[in-house]
N, C-alpha and C positions, 0 to 999 in steps of 0.2 A: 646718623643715629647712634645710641650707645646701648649695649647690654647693661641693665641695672635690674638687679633684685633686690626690691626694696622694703623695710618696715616703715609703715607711711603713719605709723599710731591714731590720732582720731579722725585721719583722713580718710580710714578703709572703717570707721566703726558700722559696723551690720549691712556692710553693701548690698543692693539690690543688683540681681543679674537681670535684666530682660533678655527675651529671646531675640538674637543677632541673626545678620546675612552675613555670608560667605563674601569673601574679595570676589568680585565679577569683573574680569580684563576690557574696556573699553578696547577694543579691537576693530571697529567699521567707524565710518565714519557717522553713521545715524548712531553708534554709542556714543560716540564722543562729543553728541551735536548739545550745546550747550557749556560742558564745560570746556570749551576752548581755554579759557580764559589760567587755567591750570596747567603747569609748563613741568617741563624740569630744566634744573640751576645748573648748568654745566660750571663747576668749581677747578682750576685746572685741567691738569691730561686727565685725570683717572677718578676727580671723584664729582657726587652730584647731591642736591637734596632739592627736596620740593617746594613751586615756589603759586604762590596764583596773585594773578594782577586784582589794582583795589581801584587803580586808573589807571588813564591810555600809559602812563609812564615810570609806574610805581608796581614792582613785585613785594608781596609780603613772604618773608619768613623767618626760619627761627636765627635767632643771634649765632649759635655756636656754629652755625655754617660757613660764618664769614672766620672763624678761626683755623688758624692750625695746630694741630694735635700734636705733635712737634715742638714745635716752637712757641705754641701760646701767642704767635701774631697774629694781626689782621691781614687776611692776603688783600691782595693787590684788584683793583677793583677791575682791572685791566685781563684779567684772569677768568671772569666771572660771562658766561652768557648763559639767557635766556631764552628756550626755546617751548615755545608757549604750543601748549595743545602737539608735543609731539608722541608720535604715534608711527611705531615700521619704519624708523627710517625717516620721516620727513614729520618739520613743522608746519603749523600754521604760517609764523614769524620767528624768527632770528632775529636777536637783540642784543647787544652790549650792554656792559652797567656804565654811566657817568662816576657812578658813588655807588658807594654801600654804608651802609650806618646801621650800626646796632644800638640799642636803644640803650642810653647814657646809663645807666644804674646798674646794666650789666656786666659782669665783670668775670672774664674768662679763668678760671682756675681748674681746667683740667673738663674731662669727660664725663664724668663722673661726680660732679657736683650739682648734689640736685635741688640746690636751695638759691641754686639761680633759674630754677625753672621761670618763677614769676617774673622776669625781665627777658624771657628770650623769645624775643621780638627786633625783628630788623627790618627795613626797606633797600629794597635795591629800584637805585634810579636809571634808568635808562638811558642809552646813550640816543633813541629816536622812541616816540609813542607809539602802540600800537593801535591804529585807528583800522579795521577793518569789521565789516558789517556782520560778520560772523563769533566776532568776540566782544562779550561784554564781561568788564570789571565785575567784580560783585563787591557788592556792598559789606558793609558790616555792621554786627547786630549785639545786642545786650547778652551777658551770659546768661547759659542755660540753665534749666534749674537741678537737682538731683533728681535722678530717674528720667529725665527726658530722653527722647531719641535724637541721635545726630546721626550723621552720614563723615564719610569723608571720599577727596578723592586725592590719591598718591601713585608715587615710584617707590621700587626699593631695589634692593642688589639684585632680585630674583626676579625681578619685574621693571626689567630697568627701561625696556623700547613701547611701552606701551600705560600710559594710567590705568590704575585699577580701582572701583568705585563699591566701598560699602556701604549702603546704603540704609542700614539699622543696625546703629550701636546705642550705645547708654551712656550717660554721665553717672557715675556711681556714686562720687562725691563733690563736692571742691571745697577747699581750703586755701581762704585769702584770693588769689587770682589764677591758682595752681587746680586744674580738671583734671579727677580721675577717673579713665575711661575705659570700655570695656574694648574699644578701637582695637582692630589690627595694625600693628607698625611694625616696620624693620629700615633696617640700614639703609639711606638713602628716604628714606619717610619723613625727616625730620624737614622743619616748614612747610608740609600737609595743611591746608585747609581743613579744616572740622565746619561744616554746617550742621545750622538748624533752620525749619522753614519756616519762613513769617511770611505772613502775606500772601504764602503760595509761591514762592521763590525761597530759591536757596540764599541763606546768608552766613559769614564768615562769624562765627561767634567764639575762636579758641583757634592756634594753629598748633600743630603738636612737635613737643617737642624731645618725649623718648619715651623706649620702651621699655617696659618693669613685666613682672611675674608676682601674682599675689594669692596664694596657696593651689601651687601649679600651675594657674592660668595667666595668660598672655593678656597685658594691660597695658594702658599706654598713658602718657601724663599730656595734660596739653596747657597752654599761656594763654588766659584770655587774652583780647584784645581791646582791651579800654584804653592801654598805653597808646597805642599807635598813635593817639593826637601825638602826644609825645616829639615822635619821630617824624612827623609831617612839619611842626614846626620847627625844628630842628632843620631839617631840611630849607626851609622857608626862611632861615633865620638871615638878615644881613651877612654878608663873610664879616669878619673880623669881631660878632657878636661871641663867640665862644663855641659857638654849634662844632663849628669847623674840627674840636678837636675830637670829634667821636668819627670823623672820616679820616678813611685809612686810603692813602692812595699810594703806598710803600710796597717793593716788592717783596715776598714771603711764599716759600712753596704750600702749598696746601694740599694736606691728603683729607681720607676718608672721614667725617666727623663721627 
């Protein structure tokens, strides 16, 4: 995740605050029962962001995880694991990436570029599925509208051995495919799932992808997720179709996003 304090112009005009929940640490296992499916991205030795499965072999999340701050490369996708529903110490599952792909229109230009929010979306593919009867995929769903309530569930540098689940935040705005939300985020938050419930189930409608300040208060931006066809076909696509050159399987140190 990045520190940004932003003037967002008619994205913040007369925001609604609704009344939020506090971050609640998933800590037992009857917290966590449900969202298994929600991991954190071990990126390298030292850094991570969050990531939650859409199937048995696909994590979503944000594009600028797969960079380095540094170098502006794509690390190595050999670098990259998935450990789905961890919690104290111990997964669910342990997973390798096959791939990573960030979605084509994205285009890494530093930390701090917030006019690529609307493209930071990636899939990280697996090197095996996670098929176990305890974790299911979530789906994913239409944006939300302004004022709506969403939830999220994430990691961050402070909260790095355990998900933490809020469960009422706000959509304040959005403009174009870019959500501004009332969400708690920090370092290590960034490809958070953002739900909203349809159906009575939680679904994927936004993954976030940084944190802002918008007169004193703690804000967060999030990507819809309409692209992700996008990056499914992409993946899907024959080799030698073009797809191939948004995967990076080169090696690149990668730190903290």
């Amino acid at each position: 995740m990045r520190r940004l304090i932003l003037v967002l112009g008619v994205l913040l005009a007369q925001p609604l605050w609704a009344e939020q929940s506090a971050l609640r640490t998933l800590a037992t296992g009857d917290d966590t029962r449900g969202w298994e499916a929600v991991g954190r991205l071990n990126l390298g030795d030292d850094s991570f962001c969050t990531g939650a499965l859409i199937a048995p072999d696909l994590v979503l999340t944000a594009a600028h995880c797969l960079y380095s701050r540094d170098s502006g490369q794509m690390i190595d996708a050999g670098a990259i694991e998935f450990r789905a529903g961890w919690r104290n110490g111990r997964a669910v599952a342990y997973r390798g990436a096959r791939r990573a792909l960030a979605h084509p229109d994205y285009v890494y230009q530093g930390r701090d570029r917030v006019d690529r929010v609307s493209w930071d979306l990636a899939l990280i593919e697996l090197s095996q599925p996670i098929r176990l009867p305890q974790v299911h995929p979530f789906a994913l769903d239409a944006a939300p509208r302004r004022g709506e309530t969403v939830g999220v569930v994430s990691y961050a540098h402070d909260r790095a051995e355990a998900p933490s689940l809020q469960e009422v935040c706000e959509v304040i705005n959005r403009e174009g495919s870019v959500l501004l939300m009332s969400c708690d985020a920090d370092y290590g938050s960034s490809g958070a799932p953002v739900f909203a419930m349809r159906g009575g189930e939680p679904r994927i409608v936004s993954v976030v992808s940084a944190k802002a300040e918008m007169d004193s208060r703690k804000v967060s931006l999030g990507t819809l997720v309409d692209a992700v066809a996008d990056l499914r076909a992409a993946l899907s696509a024959p080799s030698g179709s073009g797809a191939g050159k948004f995967i990076k399987t080169g090696g690149a140190k990668f730190l903290r996003p």
